[in-house]
N, C-alpha and C positions, 0 to 999 in steps of 0.2 A: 504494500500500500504506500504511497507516494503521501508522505510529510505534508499539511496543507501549506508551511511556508513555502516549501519547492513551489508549489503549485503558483504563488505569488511571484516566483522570483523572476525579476527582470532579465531581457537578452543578456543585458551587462554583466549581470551577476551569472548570468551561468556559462561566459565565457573565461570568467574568471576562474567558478571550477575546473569549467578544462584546460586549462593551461595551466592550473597548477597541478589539474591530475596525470598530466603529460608530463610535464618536469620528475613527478615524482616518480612514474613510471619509466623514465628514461635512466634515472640513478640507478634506482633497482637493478634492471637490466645489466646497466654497467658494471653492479659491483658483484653478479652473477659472473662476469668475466675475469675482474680484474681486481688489485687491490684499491678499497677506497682512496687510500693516499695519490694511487695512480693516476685518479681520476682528476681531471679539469673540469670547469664551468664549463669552458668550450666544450669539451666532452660530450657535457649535457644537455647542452641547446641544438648542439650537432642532430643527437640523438634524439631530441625534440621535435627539432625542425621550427625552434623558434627564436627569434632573437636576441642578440644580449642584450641589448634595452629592456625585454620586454621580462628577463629572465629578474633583471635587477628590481624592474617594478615591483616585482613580488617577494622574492629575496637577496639576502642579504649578502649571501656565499654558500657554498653546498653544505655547511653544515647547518646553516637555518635550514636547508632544503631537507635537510636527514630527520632536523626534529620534527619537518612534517610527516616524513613517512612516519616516522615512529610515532603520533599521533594516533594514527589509526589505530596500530598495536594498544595506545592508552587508552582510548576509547570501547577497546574490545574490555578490556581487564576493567575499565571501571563500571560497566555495564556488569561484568560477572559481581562486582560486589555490591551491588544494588540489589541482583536478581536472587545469589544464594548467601544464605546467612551459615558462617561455620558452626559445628559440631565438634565435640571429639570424636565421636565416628567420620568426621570428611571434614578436618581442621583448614582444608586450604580447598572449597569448592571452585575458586578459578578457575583452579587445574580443567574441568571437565569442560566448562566454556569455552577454554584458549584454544584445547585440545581440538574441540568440535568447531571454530573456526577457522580455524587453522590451514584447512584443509580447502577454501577459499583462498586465502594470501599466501598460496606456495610461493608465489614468485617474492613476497617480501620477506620470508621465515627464509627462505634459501638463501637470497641472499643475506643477510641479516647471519645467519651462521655458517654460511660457506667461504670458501676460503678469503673473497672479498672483504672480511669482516674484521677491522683492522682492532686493538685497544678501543679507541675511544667511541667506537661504534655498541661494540659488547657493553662496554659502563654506562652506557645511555641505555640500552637495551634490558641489561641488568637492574637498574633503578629503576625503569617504568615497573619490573616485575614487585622488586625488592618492596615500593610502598603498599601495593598488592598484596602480597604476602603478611609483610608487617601491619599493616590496617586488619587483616581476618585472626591474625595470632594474636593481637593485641583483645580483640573482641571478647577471647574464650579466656585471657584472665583477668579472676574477679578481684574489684579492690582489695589493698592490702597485702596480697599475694606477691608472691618473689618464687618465679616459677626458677626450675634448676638448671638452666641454661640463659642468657641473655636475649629478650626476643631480638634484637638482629641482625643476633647470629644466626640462632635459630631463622629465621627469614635469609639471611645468606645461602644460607645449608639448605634449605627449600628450592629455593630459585637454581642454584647451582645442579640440584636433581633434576630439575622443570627443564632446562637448557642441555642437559646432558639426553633425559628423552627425546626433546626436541630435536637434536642432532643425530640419533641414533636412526629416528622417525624420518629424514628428509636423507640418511645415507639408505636406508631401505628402501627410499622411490614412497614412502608415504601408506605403502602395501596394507600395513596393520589399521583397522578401526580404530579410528580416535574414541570411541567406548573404551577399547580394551587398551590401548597406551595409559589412558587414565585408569585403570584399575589396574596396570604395573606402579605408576606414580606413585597411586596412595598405599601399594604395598611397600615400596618403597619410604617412605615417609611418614605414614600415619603412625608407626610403634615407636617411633623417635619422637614425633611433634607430643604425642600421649606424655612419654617420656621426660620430657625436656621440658614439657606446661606446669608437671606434679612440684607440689611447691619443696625448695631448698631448707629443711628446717637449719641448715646450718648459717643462711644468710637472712632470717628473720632477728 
């Protein structure tokens, strides 16, 4: 169902979309090839087929241009913590959301952890996860509490598993159900996150 702003939105504004959803799709691509560092603006407007004037209007250099992709990915994960509230049975339900979308942005999750994927791409990648993580772990402890792991670390250690399937997932060609990738995750993770929430009597 079409948004009723869409519905409102002037020629203007929806050429604006696509020209930034072209920019953003022309990076992707690129760092599906090559290392991001390797990459130019030229690169990208090449790749676009749009101008550098027109590339500037909208950003600022390709790393404004990355935090728009990675946008997207923020927008996925903030929707998962709207839609599901954790549990100690399913202490990190993002996981099943990202999972189940995922499989839509191959071309961004590919690049994004293929070889293109330089430092500072993963620490932005990493942090859209990590407040994700730590916002759901923070939820399930109750005031007072001094759970026996720090939550984030604990939320490091999470995301660091989330990214390690992730990778696994896009060397396999994506082959496995994003159902079943999420119930490796939380076997993975649920008797640690249990573990690590139970509260420290030695740091009360």
């Amino acid at each position: 169902m079409i948004h009723p702003d869409l519905k409102k939105s002037r020629p203007e504004d929806r050429r604006i979309r696509r020209t930034r959803a072209a920019l953003t799709e022309a990076l992707l691509s690129l760092m599906a090839e090559r290392p991001y560092e390797a990459i130019t603006v030229q690169d990208v407007i090449d790749r676009a087929d749009i101008g550098r004037s027109t590339f500037y209007a909208h950003f600022s250099d390709k790393d404004d241009l990355l935090d728009e992709s990675l946008a997207v990915l923020r927008d996925i994960v903030d929707d998962a913590i709207a839609g599901r509230q954790p549990t100690l049975n399913r202490p990190l339900p993002f996981s099943e959301f990202l999972f189940h979308h995922v499989a839509d942005l191959r071309p961004l999750v590919t690049a994004l952890l293929g070889t293109g994927a330089s430092g500072a791409v993963m620490a932005r990648l990493e942090g859209v996860l990590q407040e994700t993580a730590l916002a759901q772990l923070s939820a399930l402890v109750g005031p007072g509490r001094t759970p026996a792991v720090p939550l984030d670390l604990l939320a490091r250690s999470a995301v660091a598993t989330c990214l390690a399937c992730l990778r696994w997932w896009v060397a396999d060609g994506f082959t496995l159900a994003p159902a079943d990738l999420d119930a490796m995750f939380r076997k993975l993770t649920t008797p640690a996150v249990r573990a690590a929430l139970a509260p420290d009597d030695r740091r009360q």
